[in-house]
C-alpha positions as CSV (number, residue, x, y, z in Angstrom):
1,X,-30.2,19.4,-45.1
2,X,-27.8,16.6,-45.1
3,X,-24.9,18.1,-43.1
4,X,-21.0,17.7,-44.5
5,X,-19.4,14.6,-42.9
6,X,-16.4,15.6,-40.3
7,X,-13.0,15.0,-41.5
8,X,-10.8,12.2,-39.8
9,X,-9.2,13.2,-36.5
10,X,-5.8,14.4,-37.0
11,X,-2.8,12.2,-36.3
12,X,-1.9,11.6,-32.9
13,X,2.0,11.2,-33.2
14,X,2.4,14.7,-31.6
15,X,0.1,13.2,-28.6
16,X,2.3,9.8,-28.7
17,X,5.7,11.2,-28.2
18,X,3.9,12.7,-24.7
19,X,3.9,8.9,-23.7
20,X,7.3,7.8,-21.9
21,X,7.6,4.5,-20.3
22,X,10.8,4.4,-18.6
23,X,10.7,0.7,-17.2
24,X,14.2,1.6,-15.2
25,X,12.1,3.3,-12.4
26,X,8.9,1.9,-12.9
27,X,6.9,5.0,-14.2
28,X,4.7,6.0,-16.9
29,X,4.2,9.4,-17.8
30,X,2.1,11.6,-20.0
31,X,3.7,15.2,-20.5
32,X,3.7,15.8,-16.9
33,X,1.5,13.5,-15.2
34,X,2.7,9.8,-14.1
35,X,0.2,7.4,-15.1
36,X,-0.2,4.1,-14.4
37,X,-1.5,0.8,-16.3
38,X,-3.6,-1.0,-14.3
39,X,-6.2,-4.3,-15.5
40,X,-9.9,-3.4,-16.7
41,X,-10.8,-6.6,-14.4
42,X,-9.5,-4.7,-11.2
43,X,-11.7,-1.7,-11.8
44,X,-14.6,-3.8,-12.6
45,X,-13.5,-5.4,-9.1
46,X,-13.3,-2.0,-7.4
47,X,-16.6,-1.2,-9.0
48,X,-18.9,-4.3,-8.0
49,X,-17.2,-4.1,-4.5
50,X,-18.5,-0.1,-4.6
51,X,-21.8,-1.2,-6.2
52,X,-22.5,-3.5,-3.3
53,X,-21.3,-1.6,-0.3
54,X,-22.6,2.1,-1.0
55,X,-24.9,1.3,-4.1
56,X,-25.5,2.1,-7.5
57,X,-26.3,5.6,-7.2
58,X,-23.1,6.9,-5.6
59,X,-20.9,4.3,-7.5
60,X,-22.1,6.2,-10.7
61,X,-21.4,9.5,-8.8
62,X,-17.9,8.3,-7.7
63,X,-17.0,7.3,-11.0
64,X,-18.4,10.1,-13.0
65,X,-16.2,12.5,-10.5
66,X,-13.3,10.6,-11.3
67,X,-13.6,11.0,-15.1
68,X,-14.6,14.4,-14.8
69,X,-11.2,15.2,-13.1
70,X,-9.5,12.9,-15.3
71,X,-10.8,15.1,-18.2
72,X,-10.2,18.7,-17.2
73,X,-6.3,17.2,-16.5
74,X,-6.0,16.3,-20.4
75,X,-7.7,19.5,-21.3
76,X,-5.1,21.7,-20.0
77,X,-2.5,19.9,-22.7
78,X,-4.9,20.6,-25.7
79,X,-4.1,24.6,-26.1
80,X,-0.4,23.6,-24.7
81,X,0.1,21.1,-27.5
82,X,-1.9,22.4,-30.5
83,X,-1.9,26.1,-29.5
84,X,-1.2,26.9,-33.3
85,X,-3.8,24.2,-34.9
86,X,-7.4,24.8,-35.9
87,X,-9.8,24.2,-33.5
88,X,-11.3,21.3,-34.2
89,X,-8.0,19.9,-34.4
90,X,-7.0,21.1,-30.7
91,X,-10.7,19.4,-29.0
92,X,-9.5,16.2,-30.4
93,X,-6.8,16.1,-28.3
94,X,-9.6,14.7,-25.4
95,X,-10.8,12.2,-28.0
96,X,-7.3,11.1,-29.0
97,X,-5.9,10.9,-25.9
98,X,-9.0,8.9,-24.5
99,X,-8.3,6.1,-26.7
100,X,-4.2,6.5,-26.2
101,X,-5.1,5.6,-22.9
102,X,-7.3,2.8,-23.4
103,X,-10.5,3.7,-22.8
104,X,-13.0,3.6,-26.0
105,X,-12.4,4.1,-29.6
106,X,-13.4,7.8,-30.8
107,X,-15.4,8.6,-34.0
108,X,-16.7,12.6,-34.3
109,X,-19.9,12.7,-35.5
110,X,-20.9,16.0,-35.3
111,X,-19.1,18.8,-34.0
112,X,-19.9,22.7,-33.4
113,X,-18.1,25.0,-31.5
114,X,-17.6,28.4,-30.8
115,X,-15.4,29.5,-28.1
116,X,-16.2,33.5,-28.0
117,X,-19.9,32.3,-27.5
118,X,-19.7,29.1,-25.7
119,X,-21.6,27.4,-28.5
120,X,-21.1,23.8,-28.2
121,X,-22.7,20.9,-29.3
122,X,-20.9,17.6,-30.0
123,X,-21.9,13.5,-31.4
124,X,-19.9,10.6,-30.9
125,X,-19.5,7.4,-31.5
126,X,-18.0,5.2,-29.0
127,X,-16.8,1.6,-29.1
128,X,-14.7,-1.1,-27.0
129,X,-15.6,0.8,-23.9
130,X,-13.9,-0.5,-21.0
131,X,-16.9,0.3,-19.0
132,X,-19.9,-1.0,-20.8
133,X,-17.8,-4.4,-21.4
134,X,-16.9,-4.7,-17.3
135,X,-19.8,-3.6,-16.2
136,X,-22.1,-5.9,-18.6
137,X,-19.7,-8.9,-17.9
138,X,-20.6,-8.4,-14.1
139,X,-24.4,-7.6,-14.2
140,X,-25.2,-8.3,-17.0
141,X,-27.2,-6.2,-19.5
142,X,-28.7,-3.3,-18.1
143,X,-31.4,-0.4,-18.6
144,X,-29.7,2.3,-18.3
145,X,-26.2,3.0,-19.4
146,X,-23.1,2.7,-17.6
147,X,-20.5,4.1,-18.8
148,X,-20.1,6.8,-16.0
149,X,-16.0,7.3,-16.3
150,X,-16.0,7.8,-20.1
151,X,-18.6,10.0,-19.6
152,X,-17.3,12.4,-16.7
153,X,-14.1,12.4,-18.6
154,X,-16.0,13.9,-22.3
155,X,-17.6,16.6,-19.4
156,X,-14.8,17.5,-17.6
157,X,-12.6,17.9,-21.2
158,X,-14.9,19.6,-22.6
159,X,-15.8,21.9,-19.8
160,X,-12.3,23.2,-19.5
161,X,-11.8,23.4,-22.4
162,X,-14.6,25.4,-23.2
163,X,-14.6,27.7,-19.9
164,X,-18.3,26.7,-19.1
165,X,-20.1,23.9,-18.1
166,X,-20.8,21.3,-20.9
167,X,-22.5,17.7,-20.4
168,X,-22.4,15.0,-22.1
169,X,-25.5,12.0,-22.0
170,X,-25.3,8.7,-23.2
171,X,-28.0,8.3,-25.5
172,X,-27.6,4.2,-26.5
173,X,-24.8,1.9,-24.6
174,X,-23.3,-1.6,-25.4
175,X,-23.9,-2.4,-21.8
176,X,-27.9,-2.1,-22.8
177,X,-27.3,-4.4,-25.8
178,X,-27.0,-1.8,-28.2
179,X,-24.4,-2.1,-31.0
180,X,-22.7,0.6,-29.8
181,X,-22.7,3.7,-27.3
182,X,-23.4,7.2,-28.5
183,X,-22.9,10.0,-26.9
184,X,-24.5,14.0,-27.3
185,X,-23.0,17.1,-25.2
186,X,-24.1,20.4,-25.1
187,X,-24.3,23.2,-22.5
188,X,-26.1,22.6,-19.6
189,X,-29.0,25.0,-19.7
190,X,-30.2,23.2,-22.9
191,X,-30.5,19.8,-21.2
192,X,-34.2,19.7,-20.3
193,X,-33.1,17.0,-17.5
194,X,-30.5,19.4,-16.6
195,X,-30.8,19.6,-13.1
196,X,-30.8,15.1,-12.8
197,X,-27.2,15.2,-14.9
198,X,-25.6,17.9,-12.8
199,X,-26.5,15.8,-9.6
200,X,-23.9,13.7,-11.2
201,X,-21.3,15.8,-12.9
202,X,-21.9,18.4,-9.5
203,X,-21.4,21.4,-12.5
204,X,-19.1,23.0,-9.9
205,X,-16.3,21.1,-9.9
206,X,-15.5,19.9,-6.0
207,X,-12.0,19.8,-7.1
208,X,-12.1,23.5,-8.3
209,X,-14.9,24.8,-5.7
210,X,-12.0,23.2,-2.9
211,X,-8.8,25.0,-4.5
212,X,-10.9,28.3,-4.4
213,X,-11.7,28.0,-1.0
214,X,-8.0,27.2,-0.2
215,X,-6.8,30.2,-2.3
216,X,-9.9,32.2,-0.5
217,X,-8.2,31.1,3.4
218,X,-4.9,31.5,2.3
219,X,-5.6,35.1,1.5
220,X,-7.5,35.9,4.8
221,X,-5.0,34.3,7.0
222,X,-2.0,36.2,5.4
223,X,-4.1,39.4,6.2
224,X,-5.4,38.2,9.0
225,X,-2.0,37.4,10.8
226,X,0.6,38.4,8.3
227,X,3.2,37.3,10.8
228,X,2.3,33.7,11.0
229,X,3.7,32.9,8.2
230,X,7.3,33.8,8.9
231,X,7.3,31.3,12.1
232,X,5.7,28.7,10.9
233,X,7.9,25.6,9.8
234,X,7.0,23.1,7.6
235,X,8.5,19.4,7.0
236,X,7.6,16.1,7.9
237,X,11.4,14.3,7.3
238,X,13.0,12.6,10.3
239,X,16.0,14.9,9.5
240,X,13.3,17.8,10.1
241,X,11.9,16.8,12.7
242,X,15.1,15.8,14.6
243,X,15.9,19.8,14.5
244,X,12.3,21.1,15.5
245,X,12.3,19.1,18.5
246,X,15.6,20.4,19.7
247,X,13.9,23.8,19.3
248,X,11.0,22.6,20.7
249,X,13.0,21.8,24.2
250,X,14.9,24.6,24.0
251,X,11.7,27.6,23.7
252,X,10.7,27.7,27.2
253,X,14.7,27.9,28.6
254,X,16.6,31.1,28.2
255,X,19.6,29.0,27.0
256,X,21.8,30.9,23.9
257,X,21.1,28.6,20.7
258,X,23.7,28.2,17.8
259,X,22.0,27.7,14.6
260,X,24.5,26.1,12.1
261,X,23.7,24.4,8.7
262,X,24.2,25.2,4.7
263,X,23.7,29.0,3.2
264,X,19.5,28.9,2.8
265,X,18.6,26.0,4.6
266,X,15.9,28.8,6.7
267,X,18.2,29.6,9.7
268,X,16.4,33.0,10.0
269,X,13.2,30.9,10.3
270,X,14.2,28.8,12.6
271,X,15.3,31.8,14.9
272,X,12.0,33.3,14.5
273,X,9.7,30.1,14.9
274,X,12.4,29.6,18.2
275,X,11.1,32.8,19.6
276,X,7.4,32.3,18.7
277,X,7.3,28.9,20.9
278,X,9.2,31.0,23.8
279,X,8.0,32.8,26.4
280,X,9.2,36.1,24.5
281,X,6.5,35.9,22.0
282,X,5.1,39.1,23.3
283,X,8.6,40.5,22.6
284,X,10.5,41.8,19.6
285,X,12.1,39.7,17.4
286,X,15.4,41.7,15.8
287,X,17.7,40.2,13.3
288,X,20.7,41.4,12.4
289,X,23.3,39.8,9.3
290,X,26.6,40.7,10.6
291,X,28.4,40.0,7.4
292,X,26.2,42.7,6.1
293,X,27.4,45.3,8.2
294,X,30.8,47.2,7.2
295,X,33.2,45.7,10.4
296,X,33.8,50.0,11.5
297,X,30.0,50.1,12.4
298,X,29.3,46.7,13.4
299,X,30.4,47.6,17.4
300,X,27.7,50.8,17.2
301,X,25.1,48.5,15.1
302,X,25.0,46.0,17.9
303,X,25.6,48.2,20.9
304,X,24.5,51.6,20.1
305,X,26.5,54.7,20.1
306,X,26.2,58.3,22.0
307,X,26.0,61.5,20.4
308,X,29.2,62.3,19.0
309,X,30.6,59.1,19.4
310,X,32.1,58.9,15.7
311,X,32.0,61.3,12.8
312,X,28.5,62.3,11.7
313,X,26.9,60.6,14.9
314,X,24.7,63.4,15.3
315,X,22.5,61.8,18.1
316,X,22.7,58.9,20.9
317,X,20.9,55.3,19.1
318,X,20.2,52.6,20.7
319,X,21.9,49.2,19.2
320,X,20.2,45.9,18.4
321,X,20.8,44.4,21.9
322,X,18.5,47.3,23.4
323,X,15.9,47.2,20.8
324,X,15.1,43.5,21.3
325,X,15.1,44.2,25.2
326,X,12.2,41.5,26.6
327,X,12.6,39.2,23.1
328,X,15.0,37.5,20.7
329,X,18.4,39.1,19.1
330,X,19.2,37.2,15.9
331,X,22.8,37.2,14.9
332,X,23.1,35.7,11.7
333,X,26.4,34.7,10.4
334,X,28.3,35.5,13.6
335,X,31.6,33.9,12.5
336,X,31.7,37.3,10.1
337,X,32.5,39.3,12.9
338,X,36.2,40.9,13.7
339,X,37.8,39.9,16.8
340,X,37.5,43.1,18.7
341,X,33.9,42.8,18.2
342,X,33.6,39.1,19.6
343,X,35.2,40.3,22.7
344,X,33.2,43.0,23.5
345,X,29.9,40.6,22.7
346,X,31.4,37.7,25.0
347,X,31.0,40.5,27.8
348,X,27.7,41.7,27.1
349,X,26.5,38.0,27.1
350,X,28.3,37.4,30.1
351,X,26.9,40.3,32.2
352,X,23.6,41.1,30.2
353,X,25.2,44.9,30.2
354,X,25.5,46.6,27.1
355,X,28.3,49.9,26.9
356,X,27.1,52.2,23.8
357,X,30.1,53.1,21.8
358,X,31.5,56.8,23.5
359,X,29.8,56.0,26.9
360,X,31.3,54.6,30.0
361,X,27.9,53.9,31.9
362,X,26.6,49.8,30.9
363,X,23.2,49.6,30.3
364,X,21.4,46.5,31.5
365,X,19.4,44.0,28.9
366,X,17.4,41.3,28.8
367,X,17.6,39.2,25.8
368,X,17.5,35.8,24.4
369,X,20.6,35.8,22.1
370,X,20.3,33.0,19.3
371,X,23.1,33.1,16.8
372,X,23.9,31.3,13.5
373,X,26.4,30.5,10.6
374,X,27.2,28.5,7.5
375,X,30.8,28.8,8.9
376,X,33.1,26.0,11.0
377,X,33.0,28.1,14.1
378,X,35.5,24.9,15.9
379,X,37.9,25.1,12.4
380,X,37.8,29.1,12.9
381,X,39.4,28.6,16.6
382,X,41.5,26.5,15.8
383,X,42.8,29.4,12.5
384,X,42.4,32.2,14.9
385,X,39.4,34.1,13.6
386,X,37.1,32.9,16.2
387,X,37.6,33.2,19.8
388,X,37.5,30.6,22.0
389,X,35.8,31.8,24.6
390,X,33.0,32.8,22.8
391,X,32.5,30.2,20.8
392,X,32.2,27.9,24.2
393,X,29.8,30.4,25.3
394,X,27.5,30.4,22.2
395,X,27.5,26.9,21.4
396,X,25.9,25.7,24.5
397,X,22.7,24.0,22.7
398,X,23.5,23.6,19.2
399,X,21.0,22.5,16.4
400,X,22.2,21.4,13.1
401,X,19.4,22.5,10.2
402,X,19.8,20.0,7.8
403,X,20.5,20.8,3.9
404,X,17.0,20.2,1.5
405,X,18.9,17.6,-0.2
406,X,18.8,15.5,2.9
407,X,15.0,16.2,3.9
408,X,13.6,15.4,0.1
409,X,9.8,14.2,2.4
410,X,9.8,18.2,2.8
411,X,10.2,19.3,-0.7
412,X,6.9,19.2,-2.0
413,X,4.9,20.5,1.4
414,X,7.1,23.6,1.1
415,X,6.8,23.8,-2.6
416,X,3.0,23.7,-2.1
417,X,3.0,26.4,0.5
418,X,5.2,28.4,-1.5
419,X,2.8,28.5,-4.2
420,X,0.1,29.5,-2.1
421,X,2.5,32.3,-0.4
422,X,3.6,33.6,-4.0
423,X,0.3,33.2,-5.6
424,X,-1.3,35.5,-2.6
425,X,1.8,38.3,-3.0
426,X,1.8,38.5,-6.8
427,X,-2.3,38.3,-7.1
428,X,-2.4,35.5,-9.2
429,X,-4.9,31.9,-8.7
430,X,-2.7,29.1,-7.1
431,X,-1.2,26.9,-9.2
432,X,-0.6,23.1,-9.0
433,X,2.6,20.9,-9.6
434,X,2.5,18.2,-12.5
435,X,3.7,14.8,-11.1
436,X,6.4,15.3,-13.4
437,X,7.4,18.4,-12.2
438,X,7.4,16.5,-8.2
439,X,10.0,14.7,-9.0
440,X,11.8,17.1,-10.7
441,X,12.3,19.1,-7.0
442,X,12.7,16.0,-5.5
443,X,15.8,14.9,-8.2
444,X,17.4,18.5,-7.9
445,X,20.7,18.5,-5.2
446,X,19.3,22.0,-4.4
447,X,23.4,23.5,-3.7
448,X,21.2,26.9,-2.7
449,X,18.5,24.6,-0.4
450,X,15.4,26.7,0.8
451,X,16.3,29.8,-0.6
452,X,17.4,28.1,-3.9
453,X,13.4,26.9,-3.8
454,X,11.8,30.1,-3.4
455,X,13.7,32.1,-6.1
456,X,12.6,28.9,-8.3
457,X,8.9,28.2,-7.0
458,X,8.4,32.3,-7.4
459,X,9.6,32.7,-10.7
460,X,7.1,29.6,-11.6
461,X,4.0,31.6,-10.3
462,X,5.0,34.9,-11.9
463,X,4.9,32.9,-15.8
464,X,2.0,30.5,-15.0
465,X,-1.7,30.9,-16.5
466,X,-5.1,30.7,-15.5
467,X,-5.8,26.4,-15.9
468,X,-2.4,25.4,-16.8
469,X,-0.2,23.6,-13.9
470,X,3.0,24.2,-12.9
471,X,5.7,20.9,-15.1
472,X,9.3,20.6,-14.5
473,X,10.1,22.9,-17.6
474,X,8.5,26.1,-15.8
475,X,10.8,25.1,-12.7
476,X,13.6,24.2,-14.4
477,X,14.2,25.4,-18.1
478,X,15.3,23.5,-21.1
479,X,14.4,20.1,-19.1
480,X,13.0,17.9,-21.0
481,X,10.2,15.3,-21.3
482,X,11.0,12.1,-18.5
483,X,13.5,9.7,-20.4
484,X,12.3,6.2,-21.7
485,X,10.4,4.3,-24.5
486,X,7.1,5.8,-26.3
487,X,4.6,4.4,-28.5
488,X,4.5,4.6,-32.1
489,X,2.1,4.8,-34.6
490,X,1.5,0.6,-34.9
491,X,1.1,0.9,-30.7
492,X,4.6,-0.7,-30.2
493,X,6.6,0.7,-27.4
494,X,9.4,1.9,-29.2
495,X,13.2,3.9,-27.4
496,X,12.8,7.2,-27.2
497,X,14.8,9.9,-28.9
498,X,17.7,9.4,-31.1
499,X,18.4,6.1,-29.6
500,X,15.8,5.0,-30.8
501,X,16.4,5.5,-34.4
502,X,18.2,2.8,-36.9
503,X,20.9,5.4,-37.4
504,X,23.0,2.5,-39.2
505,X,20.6,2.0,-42.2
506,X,19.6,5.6,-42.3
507,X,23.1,6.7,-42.7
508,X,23.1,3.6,-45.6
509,X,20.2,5.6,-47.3
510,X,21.7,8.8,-46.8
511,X,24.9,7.6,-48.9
512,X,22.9,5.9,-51.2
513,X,21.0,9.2,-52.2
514,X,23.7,11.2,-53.6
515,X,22.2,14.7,-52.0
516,X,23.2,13.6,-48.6
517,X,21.6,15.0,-45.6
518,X,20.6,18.5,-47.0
519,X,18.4,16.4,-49.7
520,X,17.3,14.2,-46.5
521,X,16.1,16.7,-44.5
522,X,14.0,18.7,-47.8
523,X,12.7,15.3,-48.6
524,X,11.2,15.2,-44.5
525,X,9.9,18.4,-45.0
526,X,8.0,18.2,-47.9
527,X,6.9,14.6,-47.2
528,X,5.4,15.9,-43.9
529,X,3.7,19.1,-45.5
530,X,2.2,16.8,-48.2
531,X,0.6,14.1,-45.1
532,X,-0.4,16.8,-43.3
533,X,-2.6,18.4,-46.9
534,X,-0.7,21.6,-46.6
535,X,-1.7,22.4,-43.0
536,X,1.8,23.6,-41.4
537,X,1.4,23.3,-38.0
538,X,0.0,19.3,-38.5
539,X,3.5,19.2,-40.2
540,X,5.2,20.6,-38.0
541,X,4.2,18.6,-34.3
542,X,4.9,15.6,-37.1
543,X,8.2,16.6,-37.2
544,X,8.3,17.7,-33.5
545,X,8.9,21.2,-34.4
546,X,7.2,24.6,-33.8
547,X,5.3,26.1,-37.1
548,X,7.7,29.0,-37.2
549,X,10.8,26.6,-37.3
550,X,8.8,24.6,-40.0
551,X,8.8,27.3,-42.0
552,X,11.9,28.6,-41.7
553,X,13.5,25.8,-42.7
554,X,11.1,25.6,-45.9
555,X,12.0,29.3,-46.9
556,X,15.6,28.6,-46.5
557,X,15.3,25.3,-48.6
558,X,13.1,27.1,-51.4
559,X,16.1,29.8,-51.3
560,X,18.8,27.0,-51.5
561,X,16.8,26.0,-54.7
562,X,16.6,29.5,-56.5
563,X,20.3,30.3,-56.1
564,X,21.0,27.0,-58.0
């Protein structure tokens, strides 16, 4: 039975306006991903050189990784893109977006598919490959095929998108002489050669088979040692690294350290890494935010009180310098405390003696004292909220954290650790960053720093999905696409956005038409609907709308009409 011939693939504009050259920094970008142009002739370099110093065997396997990873990326954008469209429509996203890209011209042969089943089987015809032409122009023709990218890519897409593994063969290739190459996928199991092809493919994916081990250590550590993780620093800036080694030098000494810098630049893990590289490790580590603490029980918060000391002190407690006897007290934002207080704290570091509040016996202590603030302690003194005295006596070994906007090497390491961290707490797989959204967190001035990255990065875990990374939008809503030029449908790089729109002779039109831009815009609609054969939600990525605004819009036009 002669089967029904495949309609064409759908039109690609939606897939084009994902394409943004922006030649004033030098990048290329597809929805979130920079990618970058590079000559056919240097990859058939790269691949003779690989061919002659490892072989042909693990060049093919090299290659065929490459696509495969290549593919799975570009899957994750079909249900993203054409969430709404039928599914044929949505899998040619991969075949679409393989010859955007330059790699081989797509025609469907057959296609069947069943996603509640994982039913696949799939024909294609490919031609122009960049492969078969290099590789043939190099060695000549050959007996087996070669076109090992195009083909890891058609697996990987189709793998992903299909949640199980799904291989594709190469049945006839240009690079053998044959007119052109054709291609055949189905699932794995029903390849008869099945175990040869996944020696290629690895069905497995390393890339996937390495983030679940990640995800997998990350988990046992933070069980493991759920304390680690609240000493240890991360960055790799010079500004960083100018700060950790003043801790550094200062973790073996008992000298008091000042900890100044912006609100959230991570003073409070500074304080805490200090004391893990001291010889107080063994000893508690107790924070306390005086700006937190109502100034009328600061004094018994920090230096304990006796039984009926104040009203309602019903029995003797120990303050903060007692309970980090043998380790660290953290006083974070010390420039919030009154003046009596300060006095009273200049003794106690002074003569390591503590005097709960309603006692008159001093109680001896033995702690590291490390303070911090946002404040200008030196501008205080010189207003009169800060004492002198203590302020000489504090700022003995300062270290300046520096703001994230001035350590941008550090942004994505923590960003990346975050995720893991957030990921593990909220029980959900780790995510990954588009390239997009990179340098997104590297353009951000980040006013709120550290902290400012955490709420963000968080928030980001909590709304992803399973197989979708993490682009600038989920970090930062209403951002936008990366600004520049696209292609249109003649393969011109044309301006982006309204600028790049004759607005002069469309405004000409509009004038010339009598129903100005209300007629306009019903024309659009219904010249889009009518392209598109009556399928709204082709219409409306044509239009760069959602289906629901499409039809909207079409409603409200059709009820514009019946009142007239």
């Amino acid at each position: 039975m002669t089967r029904p011939a495949l309609p064409p693939l759908p039109t690609d504009a939606d897939l084009r306006r994902l394409i943004h050259f922006s030649a004033s920094d030098g990048r290329i970008w597809l929805a979130g991903q920079r990618m970058v142009l590079i000559h056919a002739a240097a990859l058939g370099a790269l691949r003779r050189e690989l061919m002659e110093s490892v072989g042909p065997a693990q060049t093919r396997r090299l290659f065929t990784r490459a696509g495969f990873a290549a593919g799975e990326r570009d899957a994750t954008l079909a249900r993203e893109i054409r969430g709404n469209a039928p599914l044929y429509d949505m899998f040619a996203v991969g075949p679409q977006l393989h010859m955007l890209q330059g790699a081989v011209q797509v025609t469907p042969i057959r296609f069947e598919a069943d996603p509640s089943t994982g039913r696949f089987y799939g024909e294609y015809r490919w031609e122009h490959s960049w492969e078969a032409e290099v590789h043939k122009r190099n060695f000549g023709p050959q007996t087996q095929p070669v076109c090992w990218m195009l083909i890891g890519y058609a697996s990987g897409y189709t793998s992903a998108f299909m949640g199980r593994t799904i291989l594709f063969k190469e049945t006839s290739c240009v690079g053998m002489n044959d007119v052109h190459c054709h291609i055949v996928g189905k699932p794995l199991e029903e390849w008869p050669d099945a175990a040869e092809l996944s020696s290629w493919f690895k069905a497995e994916s390393l890339l996937n088979t390495i983030r679940d081990l990640q995800t997998e250590v990350e988990s046992l550590r933070l069980e493991i040692a759920p304390d680690t993780d609240k000493t240890r620093l991360i960055g790799q800036s010079p500004a960083f690294r100018a700060a950790y080694d003043l801790l550094q030098t200062a973790a073996p000494t008992r000298v008091t350290v000042l900890l100044t810098g912006e609100t959230g630049v991570g003073k409070e893990r500074f304080a805490r890494a200090l004391h893990a590289l001291s010889t107080r490790a063994d000893g508690p580590f107790v924070a306390i935010n005086c700006a937190a603490i109502p100034h009328a029980l600061i004094e018994s918060e920090l230096f304990g009180a006796e039984k009926g000391a104040y009203t309602g002190s019903q029995a003797a407690r120990p303050g903060r310098f007692e309970r980090a006897e043998g380790g660290t007290l953290f006083l974070d934002e010390i420039g919030e405390l009154p003046l009596e207080v300060q006095a009273k704290l200049l003794r106690v570091i002074q003569e390591s003696e503590v005097e709960r509040l309603g006692s008159t016996d001093s109680r001896k202590v033995d702690v590291r004292l490390v303070a911090a603030t946002n404040q200008d302690l030196a501008r205080a003194v010189q207003e009169g909220r800060f004492r002198a005295d203590l302020y000489y006596r504090i700022n003995v070994y300062p270290v300046v954290i520096p703001p994230l906007r001035e350590r941008r090497d550090d942004i994505e390491p923590l960003a990346h650790a975050m995720l893991e961290r957030f990921a593990s707490l909220h029980g959900k797989p780790v995510p990954t960053l588009t390239d997009h959204a990179c340098d997104a967190l590297r353009r951000h001035a980040w006013p709120g720093n550290v902290r400012e990255l955490e709420n963000i990065v968080e928030r980001a875990v909590i709304l992803s999905r399973p197989n979708r990374e993490v682009d600038a939008k989920d970090l930062f809503p209403g951002m936008g696409p990366p600004e520049g030029a696209t292609v249109d449908h003649l393969g011109q790089i044309r301006e982006s956005g309204a600028a790049g729109i004759d607005c002069h002779t469309l405004l000409d039109r509009i004038q010339g038409c009598g129903g100005g831009l209300e007629e306009l815009e019903r024309s659009l609609l219904h010249e889009a609907v009518n392209r598109a054969n009556g399928n709204l939600a082709a219409a409306a990525r044509m239009l760069g709308i959602t289906r629901a605004q499409l039809s909207y819009r079409l409603s409200r036009k059709q009820d514009q009409e019946d009142q007239t």
